[in-house]
C-alpha positions in Angstrom: 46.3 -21.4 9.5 45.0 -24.1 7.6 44.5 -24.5 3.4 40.8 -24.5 3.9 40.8 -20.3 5.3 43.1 -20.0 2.0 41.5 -18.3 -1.3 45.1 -16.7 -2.7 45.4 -20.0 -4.7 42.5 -18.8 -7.4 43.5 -17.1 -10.3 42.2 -13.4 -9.7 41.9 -13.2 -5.4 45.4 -11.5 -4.4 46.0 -10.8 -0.9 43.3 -7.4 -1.0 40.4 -9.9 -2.2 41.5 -12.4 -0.2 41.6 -10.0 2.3 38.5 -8.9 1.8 36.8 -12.2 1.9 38.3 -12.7 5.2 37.0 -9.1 7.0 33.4 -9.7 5.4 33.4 -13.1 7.6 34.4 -15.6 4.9 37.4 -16.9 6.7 36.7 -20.9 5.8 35.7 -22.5 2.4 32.5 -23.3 4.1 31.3 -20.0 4.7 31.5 -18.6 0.9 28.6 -18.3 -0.3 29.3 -15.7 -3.6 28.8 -12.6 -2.0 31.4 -9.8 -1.7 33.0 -10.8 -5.1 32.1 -10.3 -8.6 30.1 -12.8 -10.4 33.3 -14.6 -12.1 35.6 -14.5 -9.4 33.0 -16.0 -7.5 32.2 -18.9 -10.1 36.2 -19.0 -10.2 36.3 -19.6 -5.9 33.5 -21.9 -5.9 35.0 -24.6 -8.6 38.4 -24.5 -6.8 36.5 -25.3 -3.6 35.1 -28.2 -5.2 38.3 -29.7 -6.5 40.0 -28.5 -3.8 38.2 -30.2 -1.6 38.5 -33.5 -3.4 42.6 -33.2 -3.4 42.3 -32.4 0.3 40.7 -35.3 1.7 43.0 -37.3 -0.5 46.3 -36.0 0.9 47.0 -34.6 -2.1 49.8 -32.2 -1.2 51.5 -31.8 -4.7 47.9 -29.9 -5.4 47.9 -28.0 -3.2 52.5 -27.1 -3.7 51.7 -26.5 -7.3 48.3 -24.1 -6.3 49.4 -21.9 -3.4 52.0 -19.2 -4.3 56.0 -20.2 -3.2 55.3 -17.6 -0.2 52.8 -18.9 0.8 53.0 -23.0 1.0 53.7 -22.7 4.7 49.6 -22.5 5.2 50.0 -26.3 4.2 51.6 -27.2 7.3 49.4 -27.2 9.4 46.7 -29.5 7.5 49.8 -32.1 7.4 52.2 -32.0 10.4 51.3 -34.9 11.4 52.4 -36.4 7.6 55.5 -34.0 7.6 59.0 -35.2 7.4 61.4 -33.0 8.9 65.3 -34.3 7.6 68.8 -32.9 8.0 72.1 -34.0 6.5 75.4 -33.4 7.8 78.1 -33.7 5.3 82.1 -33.2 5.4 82.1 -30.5 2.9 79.9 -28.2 0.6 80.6 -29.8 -2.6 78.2 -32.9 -3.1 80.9 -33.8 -6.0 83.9 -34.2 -3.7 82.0 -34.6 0.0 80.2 -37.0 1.7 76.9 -37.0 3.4 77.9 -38.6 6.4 74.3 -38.7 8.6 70.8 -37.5 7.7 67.9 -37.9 10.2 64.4 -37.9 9.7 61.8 -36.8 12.5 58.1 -38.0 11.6 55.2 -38.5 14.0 57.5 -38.5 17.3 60.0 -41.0 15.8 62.9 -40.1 14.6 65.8 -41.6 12.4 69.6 -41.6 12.2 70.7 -43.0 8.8 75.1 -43.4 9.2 77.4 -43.5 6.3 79.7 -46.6 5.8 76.4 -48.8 8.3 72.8 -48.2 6.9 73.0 -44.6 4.8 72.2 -46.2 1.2 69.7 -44.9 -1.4 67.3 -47.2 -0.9 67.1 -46.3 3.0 66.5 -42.7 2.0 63.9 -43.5 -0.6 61.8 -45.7 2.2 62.4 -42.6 5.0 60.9 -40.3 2.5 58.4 -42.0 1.1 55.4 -41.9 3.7 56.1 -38.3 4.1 53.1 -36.1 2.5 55.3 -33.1 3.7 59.0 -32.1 3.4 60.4 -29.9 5.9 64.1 -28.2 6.2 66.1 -25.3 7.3 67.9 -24.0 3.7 67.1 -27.9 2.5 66.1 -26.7 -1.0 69.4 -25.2 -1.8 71.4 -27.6 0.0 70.3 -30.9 1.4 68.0 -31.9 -1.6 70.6 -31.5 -4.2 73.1 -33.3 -1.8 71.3 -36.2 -1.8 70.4 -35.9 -4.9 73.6 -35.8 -6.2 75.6 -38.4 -4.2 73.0 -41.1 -4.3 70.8 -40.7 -7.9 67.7 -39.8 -6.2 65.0 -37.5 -7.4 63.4 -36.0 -4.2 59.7 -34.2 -5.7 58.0 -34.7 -2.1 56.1 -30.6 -1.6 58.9 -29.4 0.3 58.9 -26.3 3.5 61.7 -25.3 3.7 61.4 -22.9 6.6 64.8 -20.8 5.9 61.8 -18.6 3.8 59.0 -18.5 6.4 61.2 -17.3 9.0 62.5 -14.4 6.8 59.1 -13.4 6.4 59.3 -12.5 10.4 62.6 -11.3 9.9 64.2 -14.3 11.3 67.5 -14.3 9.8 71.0 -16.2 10.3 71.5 -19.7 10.2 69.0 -21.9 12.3 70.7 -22.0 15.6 70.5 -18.3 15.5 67.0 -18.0 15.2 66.5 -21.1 17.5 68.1 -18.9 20.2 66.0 -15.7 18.8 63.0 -18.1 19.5 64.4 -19.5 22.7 64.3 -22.9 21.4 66.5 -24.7 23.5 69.3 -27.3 22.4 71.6 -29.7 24.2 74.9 -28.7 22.8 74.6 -25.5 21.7 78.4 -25.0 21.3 78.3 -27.8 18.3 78.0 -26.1 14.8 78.0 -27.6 11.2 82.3 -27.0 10.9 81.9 -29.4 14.5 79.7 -31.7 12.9 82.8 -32.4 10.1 85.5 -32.4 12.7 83.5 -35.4 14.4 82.9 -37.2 11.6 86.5 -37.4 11.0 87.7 -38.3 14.8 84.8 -40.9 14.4 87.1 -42.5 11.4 89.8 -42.4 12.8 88.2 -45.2 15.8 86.6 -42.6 18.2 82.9 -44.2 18.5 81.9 -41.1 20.8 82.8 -38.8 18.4 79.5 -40.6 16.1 77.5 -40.6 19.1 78.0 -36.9 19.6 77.7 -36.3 15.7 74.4 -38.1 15.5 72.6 -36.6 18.2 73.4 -33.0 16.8 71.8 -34.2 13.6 68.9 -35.7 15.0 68.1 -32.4 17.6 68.6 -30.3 14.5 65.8 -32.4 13.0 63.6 -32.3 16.3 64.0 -28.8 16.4 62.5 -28.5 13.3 59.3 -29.6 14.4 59.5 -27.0 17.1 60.5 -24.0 14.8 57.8 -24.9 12.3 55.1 -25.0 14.8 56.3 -21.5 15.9 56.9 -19.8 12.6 53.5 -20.5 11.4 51.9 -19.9 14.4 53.4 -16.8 14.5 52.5 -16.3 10.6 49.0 -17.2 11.0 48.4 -14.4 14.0 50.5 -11.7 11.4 48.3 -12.9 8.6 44.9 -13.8 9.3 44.2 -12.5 13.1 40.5 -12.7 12.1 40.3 -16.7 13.7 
């Protein structure tokens, strides 16, 4: 589902009007035409069209975050997948004051990125990895990777932000994302590895066992590849619950 079949974003069109709209055949900005509302909503739809439009073909996706209700910001994805940057951190504890973030990749475009602690894991890499990204994506990122970072290197991370921990709920998808990867038979290389694992390698990898890393960083970077693949499900999946008019 795409922001332009979207009209929740304007003050007065809840879900029945946008509803509405949608069973009367105005599924796309294009094909409003003022009918089917009242007189002010309509004036109200057709002048967020016109900005919208504007912020869209700019890439403007801190619009379109601050526009679109929290429950809904997944229908931005699909306008900007290809600009999305899906991250994970792996860390050797829960408390950004007294743990370290010991890995985070970044999957963009195809390509993705291992930053290590203690080799090239420094603020200013992070800030260069995030700043292409028109799109933010996690799993439970918001409460816990974000302020993480933003803790243990001074960052401020205001990128629009998916985190999909709350689109999968909406399907009742629930657990932590290697359950619901297995609920969506999304498949994984080592499934057996988990986030206590993740800690336990980091710490044989200090104490000289290189394949210990090796194993650590490519369970950070599939959770991060992953992503991509959950994200393209879950709003697919969304889209069909939602608006099974297109």
């Amino acid at each position: 589902m795409r922001i332009e079949n979207s009209f929740i974003p304007i003050r007065g069109v809840g879900e029945t009007t946008e509803r509405n709209l949608w069973e009367a055949g105005v599924t796309h900005w294009d094909d409003f035409d003022g009918s089917v509302v009242g007189p002010s909503t309509a004036d109200r739809i057709a002048e967020f069209i016109g900005v919208a439009r504007d912020h869209l073909a700019a890439g403007d996706t801190r619009f379109f975050a601050q526009v679109f209700p929290s429950g809904e910001q997944w229908r931005l994805y699909e306008d900007f997948a290809a600009e999305t940057c899906f991250f994970d951190i792996e860390t050797t504890g829960l408390d950004a004051s007294s743990n370290d973030v010991t890995t985070v990749s970044f999957h963009q475009d195809g390509e993705t990125t291992t930053l290590v602690r203690g080799r090239d894991l420094t603020a200013d890499a992070l800030r260069r990895e995030f700043a292409d990204a028109r799109l933010l994506a996690s799993f439970n990122g918001k409460r816990f990777d974000v302020p993480f970072l933003e803790e243990s290197f001074g960052l401020s991370i205001d990128t629009p932000h998916l985190d999909m921990m709350y689109p999968c709920r909406r399907l009742d998808l629930t657990g932590g994302l290697k359950r619901i990867e297995s609920d969506l038979d999304i498949d994984r290389d080592r499934p057996d590895l988990s986030g206590r694992d993740a800690v336990r390698l980091w710490r044989e990898y200090e104490r000289g066992d290189d394949d210990a890393l090796d194993t650590l960083v490519s369970y950070n970077r599939e959770d991060t590849e992953n992503l991509r693949t959950l994200a393209d499900e879950v709003t697919d999946r969304l889209h069909r619950d939602v608006f099974p008019h297109v």
